[in-house]
PyMOL Python script that loads the backbone (N, CA, C, O; Angstrom):
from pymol import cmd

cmd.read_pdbstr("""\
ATOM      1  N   UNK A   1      15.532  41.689   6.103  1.00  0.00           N
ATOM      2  CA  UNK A   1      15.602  40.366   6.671  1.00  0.00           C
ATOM      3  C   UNK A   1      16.206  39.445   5.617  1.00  0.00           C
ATOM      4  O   UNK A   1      15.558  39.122   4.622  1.00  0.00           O
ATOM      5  N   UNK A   2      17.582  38.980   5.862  1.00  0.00           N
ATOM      6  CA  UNK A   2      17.843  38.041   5.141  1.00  0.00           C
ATOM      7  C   UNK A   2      17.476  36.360   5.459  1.00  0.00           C
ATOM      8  O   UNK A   2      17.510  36.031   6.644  1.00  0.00           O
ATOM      9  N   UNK A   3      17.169  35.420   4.547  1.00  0.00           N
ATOM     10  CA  UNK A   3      17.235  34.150   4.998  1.00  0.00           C
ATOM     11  C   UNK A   3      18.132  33.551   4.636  1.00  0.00           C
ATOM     12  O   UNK A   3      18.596  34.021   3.597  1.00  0.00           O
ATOM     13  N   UNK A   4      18.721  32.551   5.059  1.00  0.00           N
ATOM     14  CA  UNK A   4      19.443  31.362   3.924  1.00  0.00           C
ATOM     15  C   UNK A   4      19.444  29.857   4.657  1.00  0.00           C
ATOM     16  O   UNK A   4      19.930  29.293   5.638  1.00  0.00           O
ATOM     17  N   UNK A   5      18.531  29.580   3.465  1.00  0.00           N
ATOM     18  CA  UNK A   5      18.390  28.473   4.227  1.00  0.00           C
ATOM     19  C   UNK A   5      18.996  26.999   3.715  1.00  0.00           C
ATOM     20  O   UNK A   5      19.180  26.800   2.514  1.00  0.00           O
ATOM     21  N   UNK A   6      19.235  26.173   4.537  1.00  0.00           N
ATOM     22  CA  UNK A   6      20.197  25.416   3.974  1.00  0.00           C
ATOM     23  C   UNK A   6      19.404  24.004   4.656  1.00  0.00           C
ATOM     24  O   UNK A   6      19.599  23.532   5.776  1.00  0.00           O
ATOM     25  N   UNK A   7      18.514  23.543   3.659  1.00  0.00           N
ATOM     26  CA  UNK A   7      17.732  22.072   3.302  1.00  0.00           C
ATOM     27  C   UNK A   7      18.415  20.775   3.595  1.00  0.00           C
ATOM     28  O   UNK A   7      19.594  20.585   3.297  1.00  0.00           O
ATOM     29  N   UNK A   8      17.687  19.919   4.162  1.00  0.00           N
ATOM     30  CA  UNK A   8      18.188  19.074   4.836  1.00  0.00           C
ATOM     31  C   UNK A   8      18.852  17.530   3.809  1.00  0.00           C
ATOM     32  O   UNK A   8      19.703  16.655   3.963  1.00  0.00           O
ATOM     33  N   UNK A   9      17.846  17.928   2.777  1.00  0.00           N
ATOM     34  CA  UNK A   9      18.101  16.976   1.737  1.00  0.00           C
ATOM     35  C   UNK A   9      17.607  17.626  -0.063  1.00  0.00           C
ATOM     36  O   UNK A   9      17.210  18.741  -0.400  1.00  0.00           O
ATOM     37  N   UNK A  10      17.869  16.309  -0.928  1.00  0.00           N
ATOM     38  CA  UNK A  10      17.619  17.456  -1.993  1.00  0.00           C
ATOM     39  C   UNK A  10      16.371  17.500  -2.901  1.00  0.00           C
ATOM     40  O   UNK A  10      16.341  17.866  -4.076  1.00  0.00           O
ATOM     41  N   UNK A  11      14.777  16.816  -1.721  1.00  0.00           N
ATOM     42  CA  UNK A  11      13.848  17.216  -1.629  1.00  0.00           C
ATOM     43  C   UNK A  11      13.598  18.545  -2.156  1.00  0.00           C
ATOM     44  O   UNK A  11      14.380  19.454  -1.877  1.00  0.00           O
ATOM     45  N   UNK A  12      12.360  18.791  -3.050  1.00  0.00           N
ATOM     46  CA  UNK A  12      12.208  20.586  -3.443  1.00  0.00           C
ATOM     47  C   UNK A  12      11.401  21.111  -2.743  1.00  0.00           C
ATOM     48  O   UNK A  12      10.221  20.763  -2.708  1.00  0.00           O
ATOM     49  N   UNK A  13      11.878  22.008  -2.086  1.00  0.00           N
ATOM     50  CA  UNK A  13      10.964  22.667  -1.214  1.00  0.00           C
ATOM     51  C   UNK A  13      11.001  23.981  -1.246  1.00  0.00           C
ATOM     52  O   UNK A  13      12.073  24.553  -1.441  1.00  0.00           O
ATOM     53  N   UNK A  14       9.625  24.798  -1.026  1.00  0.00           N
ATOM     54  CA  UNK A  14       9.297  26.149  -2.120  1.00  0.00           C
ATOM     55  C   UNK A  14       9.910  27.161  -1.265  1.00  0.00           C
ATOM     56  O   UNK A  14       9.375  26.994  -0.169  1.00  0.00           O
ATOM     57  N   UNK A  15      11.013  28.427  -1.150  1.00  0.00           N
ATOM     58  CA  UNK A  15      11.113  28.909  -0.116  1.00  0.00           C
ATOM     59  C   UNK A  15      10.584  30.128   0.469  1.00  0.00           C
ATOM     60  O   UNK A  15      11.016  30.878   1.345  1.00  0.00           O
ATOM     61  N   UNK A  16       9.307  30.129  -0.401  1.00  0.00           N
ATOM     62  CA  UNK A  16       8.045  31.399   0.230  1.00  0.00           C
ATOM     63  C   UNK A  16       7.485  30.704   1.248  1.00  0.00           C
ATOM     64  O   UNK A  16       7.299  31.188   2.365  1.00  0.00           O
ATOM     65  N   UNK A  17       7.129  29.294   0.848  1.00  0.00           N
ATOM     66  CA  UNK A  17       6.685  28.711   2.323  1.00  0.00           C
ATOM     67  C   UNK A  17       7.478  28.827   3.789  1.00  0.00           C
ATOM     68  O   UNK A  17       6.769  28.874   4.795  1.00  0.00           O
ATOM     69  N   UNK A  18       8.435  28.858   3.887  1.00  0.00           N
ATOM     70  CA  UNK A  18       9.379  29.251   4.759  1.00  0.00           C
ATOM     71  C   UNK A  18       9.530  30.940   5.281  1.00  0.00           C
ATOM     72  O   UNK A  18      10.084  31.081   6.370  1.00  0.00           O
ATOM     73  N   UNK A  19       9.198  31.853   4.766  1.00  0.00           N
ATOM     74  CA  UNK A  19       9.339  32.697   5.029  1.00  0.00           C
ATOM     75  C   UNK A  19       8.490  33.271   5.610  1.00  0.00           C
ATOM     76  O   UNK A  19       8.957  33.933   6.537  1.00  0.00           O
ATOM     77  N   UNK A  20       7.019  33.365   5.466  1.00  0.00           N
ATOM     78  CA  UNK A  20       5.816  33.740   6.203  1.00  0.00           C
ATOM     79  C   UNK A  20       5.977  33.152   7.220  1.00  0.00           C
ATOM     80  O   UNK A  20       6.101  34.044   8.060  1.00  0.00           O
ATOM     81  N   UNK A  21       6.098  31.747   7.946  1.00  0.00           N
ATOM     82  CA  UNK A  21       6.508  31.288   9.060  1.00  0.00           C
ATOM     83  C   UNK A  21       8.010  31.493   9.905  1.00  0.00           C
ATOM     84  O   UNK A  21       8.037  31.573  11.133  1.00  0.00           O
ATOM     85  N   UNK A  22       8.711  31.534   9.418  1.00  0.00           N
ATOM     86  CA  UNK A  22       9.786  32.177  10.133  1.00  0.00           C
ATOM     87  C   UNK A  22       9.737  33.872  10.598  1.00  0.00           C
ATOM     88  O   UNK A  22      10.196  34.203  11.691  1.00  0.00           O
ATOM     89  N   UNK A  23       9.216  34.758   9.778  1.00  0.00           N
ATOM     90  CA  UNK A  23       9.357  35.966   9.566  1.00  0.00           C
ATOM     91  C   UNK A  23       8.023  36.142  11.002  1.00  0.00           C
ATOM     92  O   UNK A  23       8.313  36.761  12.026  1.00  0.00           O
ATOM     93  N   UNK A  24       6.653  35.500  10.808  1.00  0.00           N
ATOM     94  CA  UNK A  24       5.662  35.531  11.790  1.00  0.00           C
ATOM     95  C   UNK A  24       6.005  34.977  13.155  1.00  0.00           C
ATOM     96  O   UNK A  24       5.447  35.256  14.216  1.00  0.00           O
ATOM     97  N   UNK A  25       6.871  34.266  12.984  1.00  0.00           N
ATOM     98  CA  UNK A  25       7.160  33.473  14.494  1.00  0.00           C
ATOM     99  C   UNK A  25       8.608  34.264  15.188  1.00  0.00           C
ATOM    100  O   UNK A  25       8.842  34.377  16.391  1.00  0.00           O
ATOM    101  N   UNK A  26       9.527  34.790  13.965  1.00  0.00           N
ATOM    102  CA  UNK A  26      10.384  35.805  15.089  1.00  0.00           C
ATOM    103  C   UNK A  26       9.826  36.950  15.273  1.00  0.00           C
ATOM    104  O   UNK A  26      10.137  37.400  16.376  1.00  0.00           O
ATOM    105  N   UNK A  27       9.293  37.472  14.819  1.00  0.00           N
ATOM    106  CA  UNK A  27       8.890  39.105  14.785  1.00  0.00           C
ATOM    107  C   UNK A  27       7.887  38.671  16.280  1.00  0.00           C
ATOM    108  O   UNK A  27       7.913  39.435  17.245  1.00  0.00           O
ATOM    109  N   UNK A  28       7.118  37.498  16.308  1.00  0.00           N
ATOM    110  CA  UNK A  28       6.347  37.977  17.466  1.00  0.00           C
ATOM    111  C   UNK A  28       7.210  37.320  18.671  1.00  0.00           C
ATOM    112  O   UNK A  28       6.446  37.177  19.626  1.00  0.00           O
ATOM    113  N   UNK A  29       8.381  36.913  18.952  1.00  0.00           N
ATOM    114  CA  UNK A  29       9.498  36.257  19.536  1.00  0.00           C
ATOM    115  C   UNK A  29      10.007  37.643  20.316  1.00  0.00           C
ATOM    116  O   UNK A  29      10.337  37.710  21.500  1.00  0.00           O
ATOM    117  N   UNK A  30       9.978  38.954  19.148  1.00  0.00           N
ATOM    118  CA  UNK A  30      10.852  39.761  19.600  1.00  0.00           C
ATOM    119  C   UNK A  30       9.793  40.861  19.830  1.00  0.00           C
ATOM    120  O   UNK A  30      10.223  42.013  19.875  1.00  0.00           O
ATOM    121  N   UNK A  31       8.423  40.656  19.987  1.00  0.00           N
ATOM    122  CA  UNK A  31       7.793  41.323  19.890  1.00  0.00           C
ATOM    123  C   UNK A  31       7.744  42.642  19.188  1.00  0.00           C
ATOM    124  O   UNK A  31       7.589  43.589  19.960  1.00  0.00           O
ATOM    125  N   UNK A  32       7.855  43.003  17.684  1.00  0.00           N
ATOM    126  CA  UNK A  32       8.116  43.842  16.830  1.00  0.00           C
ATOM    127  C   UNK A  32       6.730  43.146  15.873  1.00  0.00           C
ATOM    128  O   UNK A  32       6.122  42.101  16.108  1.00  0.00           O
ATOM    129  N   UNK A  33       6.559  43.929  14.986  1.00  0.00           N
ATOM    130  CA  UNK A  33       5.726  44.446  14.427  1.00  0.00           C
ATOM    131  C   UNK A  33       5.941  44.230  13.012  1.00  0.00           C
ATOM    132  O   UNK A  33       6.187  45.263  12.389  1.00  0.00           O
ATOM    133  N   UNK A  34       5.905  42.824  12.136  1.00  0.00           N
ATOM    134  CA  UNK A  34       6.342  43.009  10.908  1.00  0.00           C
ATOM    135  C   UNK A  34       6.405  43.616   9.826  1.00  0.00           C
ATOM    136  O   UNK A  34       7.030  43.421   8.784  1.00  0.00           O
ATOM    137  N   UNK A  35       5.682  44.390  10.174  1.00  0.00           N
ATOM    138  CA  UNK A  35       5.170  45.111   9.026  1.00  0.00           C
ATOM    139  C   UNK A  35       6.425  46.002   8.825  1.00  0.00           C
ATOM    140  O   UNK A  35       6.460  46.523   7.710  1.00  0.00           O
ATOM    141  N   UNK A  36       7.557  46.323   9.720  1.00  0.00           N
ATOM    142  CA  UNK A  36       8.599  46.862  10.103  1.00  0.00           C
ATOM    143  C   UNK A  36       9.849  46.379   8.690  1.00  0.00           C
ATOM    144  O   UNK A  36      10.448  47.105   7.896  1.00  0.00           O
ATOM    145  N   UNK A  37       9.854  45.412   8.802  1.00  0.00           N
ATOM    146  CA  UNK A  37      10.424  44.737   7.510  1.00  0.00           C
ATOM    147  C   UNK A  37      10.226  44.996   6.151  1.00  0.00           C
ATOM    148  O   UNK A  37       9.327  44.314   5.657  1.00  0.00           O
ATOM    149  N   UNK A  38      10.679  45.621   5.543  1.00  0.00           N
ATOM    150  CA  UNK A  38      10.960  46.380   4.302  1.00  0.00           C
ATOM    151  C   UNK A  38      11.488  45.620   3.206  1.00  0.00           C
ATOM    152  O   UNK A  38      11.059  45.705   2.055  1.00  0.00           O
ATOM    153  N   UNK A  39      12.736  44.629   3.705  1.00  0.00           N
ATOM    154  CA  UNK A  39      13.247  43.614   2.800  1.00  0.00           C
ATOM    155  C   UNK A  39      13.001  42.444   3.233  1.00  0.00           C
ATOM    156  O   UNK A  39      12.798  42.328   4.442  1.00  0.00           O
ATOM    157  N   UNK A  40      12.952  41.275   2.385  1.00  0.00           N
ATOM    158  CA  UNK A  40      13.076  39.959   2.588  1.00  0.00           C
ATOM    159  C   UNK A  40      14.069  39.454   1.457  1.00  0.00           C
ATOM    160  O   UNK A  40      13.798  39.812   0.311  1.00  0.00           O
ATOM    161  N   UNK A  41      15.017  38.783   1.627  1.00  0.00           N
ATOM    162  CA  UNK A  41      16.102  37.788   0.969  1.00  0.00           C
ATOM    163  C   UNK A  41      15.967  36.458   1.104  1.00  0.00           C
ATOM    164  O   UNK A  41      16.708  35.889   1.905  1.00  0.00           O
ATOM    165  N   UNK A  42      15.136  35.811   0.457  1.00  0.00           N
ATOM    166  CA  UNK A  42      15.602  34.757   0.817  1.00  0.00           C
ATOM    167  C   UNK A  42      16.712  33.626  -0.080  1.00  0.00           C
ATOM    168  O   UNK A  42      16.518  33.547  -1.293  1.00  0.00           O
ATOM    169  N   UNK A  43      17.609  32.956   0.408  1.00  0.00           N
ATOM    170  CA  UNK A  43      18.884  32.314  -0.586  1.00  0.00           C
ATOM    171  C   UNK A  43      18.622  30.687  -0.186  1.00  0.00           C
ATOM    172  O   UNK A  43      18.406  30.424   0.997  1.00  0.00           O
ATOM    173  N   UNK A  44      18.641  29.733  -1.073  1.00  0.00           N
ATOM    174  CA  UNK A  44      19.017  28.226  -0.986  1.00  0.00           C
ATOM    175  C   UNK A  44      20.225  28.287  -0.873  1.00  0.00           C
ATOM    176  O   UNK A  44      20.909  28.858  -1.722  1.00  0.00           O
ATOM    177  N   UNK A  45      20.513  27.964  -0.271  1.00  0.00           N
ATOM    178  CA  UNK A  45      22.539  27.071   0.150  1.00  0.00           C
ATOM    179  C   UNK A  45      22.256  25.707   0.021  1.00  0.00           C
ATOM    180  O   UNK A  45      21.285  24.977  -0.179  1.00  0.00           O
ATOM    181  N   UNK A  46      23.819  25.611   0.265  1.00  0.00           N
ATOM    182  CA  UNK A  46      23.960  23.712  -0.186  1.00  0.00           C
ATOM    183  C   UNK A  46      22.868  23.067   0.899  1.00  0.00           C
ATOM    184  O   UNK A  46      22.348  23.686   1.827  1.00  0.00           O
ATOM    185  N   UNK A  47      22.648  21.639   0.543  1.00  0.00           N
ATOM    186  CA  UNK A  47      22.430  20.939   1.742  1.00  0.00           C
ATOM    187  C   UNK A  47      23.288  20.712   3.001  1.00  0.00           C
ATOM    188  O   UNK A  47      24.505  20.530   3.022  1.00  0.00           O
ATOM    189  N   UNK A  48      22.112  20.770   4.454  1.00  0.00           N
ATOM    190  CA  UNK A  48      23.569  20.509   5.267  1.00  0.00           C
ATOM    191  C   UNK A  48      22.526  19.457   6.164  1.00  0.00           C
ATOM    192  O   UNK A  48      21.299  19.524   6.237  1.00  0.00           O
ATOM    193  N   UNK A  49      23.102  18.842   6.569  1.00  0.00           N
ATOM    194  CA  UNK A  49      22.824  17.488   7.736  1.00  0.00           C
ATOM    195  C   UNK A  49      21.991  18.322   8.462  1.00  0.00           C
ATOM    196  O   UNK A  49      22.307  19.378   9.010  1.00  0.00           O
ATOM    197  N   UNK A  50      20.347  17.508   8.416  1.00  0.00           N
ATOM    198  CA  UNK A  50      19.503  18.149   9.772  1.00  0.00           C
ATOM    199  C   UNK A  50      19.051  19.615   8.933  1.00  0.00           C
ATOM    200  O   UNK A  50      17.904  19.920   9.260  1.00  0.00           O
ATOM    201  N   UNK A  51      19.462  20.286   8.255  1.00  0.00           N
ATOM    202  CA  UNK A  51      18.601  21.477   7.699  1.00  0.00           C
ATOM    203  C   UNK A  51      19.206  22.194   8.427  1.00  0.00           C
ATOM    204  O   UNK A  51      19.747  21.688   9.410  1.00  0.00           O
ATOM    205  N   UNK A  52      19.335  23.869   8.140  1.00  0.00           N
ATOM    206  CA  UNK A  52      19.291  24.825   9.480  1.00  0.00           C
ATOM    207  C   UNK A  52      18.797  25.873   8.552  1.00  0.00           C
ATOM    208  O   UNK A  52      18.853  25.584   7.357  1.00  0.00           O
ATOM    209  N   UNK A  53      18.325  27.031   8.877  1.00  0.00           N
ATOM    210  CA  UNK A  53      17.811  28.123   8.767  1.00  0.00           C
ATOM    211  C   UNK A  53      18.735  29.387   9.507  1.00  0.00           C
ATOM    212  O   UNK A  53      18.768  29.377  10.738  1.00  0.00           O
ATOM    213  N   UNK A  54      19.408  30.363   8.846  1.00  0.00           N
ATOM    214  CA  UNK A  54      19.860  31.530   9.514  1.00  0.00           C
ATOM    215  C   UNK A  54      18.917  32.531   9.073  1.00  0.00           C
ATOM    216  O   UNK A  54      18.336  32.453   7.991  1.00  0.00           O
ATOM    217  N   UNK A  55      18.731  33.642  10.048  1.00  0.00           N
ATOM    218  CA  UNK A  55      18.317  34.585   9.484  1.00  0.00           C
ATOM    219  C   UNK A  55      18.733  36.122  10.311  1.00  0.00           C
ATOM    220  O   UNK A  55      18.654  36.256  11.532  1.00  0.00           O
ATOM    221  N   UNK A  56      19.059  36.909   9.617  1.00  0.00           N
ATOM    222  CA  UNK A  56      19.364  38.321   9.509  1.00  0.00           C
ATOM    223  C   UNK A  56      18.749  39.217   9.549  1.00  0.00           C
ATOM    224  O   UNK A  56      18.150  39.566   8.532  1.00  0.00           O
ATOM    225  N   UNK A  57      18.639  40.018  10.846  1.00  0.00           N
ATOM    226  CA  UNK A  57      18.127  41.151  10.304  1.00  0.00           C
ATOM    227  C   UNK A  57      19.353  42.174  10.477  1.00  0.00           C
ATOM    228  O   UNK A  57      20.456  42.038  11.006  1.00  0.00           O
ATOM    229  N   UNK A  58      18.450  43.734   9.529  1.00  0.00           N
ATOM    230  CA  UNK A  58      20.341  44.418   9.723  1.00  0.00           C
ATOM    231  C   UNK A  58      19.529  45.438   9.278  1.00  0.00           C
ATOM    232  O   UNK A  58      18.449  45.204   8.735  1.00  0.00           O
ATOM    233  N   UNK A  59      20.057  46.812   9.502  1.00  0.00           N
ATOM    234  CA  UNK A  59      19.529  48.114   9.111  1.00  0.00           C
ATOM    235  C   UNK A  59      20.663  48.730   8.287  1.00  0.00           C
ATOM    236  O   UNK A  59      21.529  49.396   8.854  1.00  0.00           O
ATOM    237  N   UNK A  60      20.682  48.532   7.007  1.00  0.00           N
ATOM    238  CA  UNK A  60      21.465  48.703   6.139  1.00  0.00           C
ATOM    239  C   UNK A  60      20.702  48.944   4.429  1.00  0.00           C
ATOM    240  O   UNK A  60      19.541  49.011   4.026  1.00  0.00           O
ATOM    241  N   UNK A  61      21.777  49.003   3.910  1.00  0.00           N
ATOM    242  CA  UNK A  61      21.471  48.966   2.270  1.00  0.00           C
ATOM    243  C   UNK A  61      21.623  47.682   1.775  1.00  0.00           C
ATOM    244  O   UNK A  61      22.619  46.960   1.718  1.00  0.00           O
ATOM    245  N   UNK A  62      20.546  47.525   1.446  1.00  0.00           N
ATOM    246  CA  UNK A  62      20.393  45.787   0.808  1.00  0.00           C
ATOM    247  C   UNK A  62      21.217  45.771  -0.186  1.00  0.00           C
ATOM    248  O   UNK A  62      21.233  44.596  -0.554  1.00  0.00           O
ATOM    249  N   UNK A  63      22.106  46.547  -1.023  1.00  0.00           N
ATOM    250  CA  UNK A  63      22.783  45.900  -1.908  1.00  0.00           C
ATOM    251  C   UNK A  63      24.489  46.054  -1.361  1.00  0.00           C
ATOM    252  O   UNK A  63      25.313  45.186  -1.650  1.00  0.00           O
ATOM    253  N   UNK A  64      24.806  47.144  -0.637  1.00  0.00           N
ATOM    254  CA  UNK A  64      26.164  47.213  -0.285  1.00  0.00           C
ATOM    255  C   UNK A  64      26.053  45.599   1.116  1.00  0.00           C
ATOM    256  O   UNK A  64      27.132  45.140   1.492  1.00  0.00           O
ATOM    257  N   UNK A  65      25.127  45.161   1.515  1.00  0.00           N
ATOM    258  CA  UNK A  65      25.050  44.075   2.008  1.00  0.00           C
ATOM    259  C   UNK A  65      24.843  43.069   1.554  1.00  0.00           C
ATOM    260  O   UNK A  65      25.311  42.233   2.326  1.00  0.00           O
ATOM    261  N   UNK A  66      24.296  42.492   0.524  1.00  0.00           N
ATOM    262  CA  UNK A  66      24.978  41.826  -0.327  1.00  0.00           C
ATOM    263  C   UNK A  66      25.890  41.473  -1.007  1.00  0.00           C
ATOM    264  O   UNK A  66      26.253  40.314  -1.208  1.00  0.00           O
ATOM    265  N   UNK A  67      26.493  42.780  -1.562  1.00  0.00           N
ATOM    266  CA  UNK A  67      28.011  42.629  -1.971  1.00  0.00           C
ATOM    267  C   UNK A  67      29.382  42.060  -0.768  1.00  0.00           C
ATOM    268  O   UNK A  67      30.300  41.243  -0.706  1.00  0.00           O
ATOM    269  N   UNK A  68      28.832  42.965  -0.094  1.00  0.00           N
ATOM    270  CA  UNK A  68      29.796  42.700   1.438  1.00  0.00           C
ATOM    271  C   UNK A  68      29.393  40.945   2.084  1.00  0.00           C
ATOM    272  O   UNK A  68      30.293  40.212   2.494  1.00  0.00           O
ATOM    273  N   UNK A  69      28.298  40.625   2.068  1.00  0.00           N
ATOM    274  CA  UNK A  69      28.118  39.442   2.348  1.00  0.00           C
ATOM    275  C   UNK A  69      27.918  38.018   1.491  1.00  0.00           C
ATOM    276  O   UNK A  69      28.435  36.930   1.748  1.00  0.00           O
ATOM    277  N   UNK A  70      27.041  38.346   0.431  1.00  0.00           N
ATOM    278  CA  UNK A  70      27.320  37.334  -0.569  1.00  0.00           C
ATOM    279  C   UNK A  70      26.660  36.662   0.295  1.00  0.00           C
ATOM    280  O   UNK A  70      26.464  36.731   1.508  1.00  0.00           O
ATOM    281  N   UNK A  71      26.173  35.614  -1.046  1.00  0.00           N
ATOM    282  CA  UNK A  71      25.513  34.110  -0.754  1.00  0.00           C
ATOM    283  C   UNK A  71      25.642  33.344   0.489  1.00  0.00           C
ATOM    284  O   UNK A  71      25.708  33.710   1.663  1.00  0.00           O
ATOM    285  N   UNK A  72      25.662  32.090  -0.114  1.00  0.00           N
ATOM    286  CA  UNK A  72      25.444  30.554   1.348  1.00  0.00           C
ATOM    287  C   UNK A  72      27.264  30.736   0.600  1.00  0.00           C
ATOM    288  O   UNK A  72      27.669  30.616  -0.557  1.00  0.00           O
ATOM    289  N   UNK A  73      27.893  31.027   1.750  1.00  0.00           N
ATOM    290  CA  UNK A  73      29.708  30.454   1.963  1.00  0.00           C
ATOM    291  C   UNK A  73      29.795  29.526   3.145  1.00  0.00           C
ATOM    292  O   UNK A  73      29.109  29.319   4.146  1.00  0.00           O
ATOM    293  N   UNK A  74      31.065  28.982   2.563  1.00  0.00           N
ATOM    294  CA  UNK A  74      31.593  27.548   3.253  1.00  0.00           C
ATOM    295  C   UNK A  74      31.426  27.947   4.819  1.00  0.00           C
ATOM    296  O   UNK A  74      30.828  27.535   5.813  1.00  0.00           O
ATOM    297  N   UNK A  75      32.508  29.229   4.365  1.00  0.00           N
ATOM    298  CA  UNK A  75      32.301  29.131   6.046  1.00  0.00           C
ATOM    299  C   UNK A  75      31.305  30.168   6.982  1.00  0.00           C
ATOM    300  O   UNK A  75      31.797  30.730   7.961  1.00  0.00           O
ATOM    301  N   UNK A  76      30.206  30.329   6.697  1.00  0.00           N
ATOM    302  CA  UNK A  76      29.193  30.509   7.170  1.00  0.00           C
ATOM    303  C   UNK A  76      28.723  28.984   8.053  1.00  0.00           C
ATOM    304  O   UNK A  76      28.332  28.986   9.221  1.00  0.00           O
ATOM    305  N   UNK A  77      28.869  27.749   7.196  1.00  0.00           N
ATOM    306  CA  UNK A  77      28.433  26.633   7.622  1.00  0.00           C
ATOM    307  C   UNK A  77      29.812  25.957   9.007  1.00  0.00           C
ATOM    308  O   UNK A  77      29.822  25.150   9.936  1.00  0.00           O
ATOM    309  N   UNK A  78      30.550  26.685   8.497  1.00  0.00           N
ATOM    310  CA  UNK A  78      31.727  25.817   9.198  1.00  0.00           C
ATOM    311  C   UNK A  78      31.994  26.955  10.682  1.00  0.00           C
ATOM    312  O   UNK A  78      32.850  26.655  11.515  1.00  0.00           O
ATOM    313  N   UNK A  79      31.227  28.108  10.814  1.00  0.00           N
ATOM    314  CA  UNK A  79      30.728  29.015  11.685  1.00  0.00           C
ATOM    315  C   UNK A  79      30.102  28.233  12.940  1.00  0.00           C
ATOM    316  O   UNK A  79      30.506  28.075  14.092  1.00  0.00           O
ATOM    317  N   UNK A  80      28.759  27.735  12.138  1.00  0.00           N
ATOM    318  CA  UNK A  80      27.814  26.826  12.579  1.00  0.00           C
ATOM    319  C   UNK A  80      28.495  25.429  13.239  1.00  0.00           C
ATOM    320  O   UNK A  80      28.015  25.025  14.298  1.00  0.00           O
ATOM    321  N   UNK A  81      29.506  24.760  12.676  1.00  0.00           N
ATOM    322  CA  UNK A  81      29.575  23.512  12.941  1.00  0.00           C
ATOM    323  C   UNK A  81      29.216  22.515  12.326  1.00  0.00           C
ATOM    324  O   UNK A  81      29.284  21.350  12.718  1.00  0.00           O
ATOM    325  N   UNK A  82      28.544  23.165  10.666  1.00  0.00           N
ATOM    326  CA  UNK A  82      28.118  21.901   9.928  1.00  0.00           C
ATOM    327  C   UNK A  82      29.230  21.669   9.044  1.00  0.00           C
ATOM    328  O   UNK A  82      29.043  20.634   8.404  1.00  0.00           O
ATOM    329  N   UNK A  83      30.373  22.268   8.751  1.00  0.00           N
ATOM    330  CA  UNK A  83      31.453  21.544   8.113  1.00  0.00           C
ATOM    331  C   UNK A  83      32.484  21.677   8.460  1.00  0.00           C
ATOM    332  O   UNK A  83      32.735  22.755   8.997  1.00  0.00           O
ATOM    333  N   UNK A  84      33.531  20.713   8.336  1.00  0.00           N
ATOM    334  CA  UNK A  84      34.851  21.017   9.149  1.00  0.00           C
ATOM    335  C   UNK A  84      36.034  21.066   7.496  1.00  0.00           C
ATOM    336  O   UNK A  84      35.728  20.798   6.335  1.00  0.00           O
ATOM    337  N   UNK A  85      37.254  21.476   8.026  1.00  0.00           N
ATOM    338  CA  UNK A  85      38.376  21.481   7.164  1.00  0.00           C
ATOM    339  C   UNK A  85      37.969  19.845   6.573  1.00  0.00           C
ATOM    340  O   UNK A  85      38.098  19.989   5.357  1.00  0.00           O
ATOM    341  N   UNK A  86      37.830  19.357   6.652  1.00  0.00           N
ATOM    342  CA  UNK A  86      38.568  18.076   5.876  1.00  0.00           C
ATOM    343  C   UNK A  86      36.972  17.684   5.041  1.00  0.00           C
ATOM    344  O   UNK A  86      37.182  16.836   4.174  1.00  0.00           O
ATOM    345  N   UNK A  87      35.921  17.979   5.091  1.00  0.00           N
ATOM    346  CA  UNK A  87      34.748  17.804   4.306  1.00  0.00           C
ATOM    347  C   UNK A  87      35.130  18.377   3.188  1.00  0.00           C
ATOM    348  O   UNK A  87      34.363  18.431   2.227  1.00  0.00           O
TER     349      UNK A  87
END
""", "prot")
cmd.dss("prot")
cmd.show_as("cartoon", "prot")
cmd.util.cbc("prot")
cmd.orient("prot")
């Protein structure tokens, strides 16, 4: 399970707190069984207007998925709609 979460402002906020609640509220969303979850990632990205939270799950090798995916990128956000070319 990857997170990345991207804070609404530049308030500090701890991001274990975030993860027990996200991780408890999809798993029972999708009705699965957390205990199923093997990895957790979680990444700070920039700030973006309003906060957002992505999260990943993927049945893979946590490090050739990391390499292949890498951090909070621009356009991950510009995916979303929180940044355009000219920001």
């Amino acid at each position: 399970m990857f997170v990345y979460v991207y804070p609404p402002d530049k308030r500090k906020r701890d991001l274990d707190n975030i993860l027990k609640v996200m991780q408890d509220a999809i798993c029972d969303g999708l009705r699965i069984d957390d205990s199923y979850i093997v990895m957790v990632c979680a990444i700070r990205c920039q700030i973006v207007s309003g906060g957002m939270v992505e999260i990943i799950f993927t049945e893979c090798n946590a490090d050739e998925w990391i390499e292949e995916h890498g951090g909070c990128q621009t356009d991950r956000l510009m995916k979303f709609g929180f940044l355009t070319q000219d920001r």
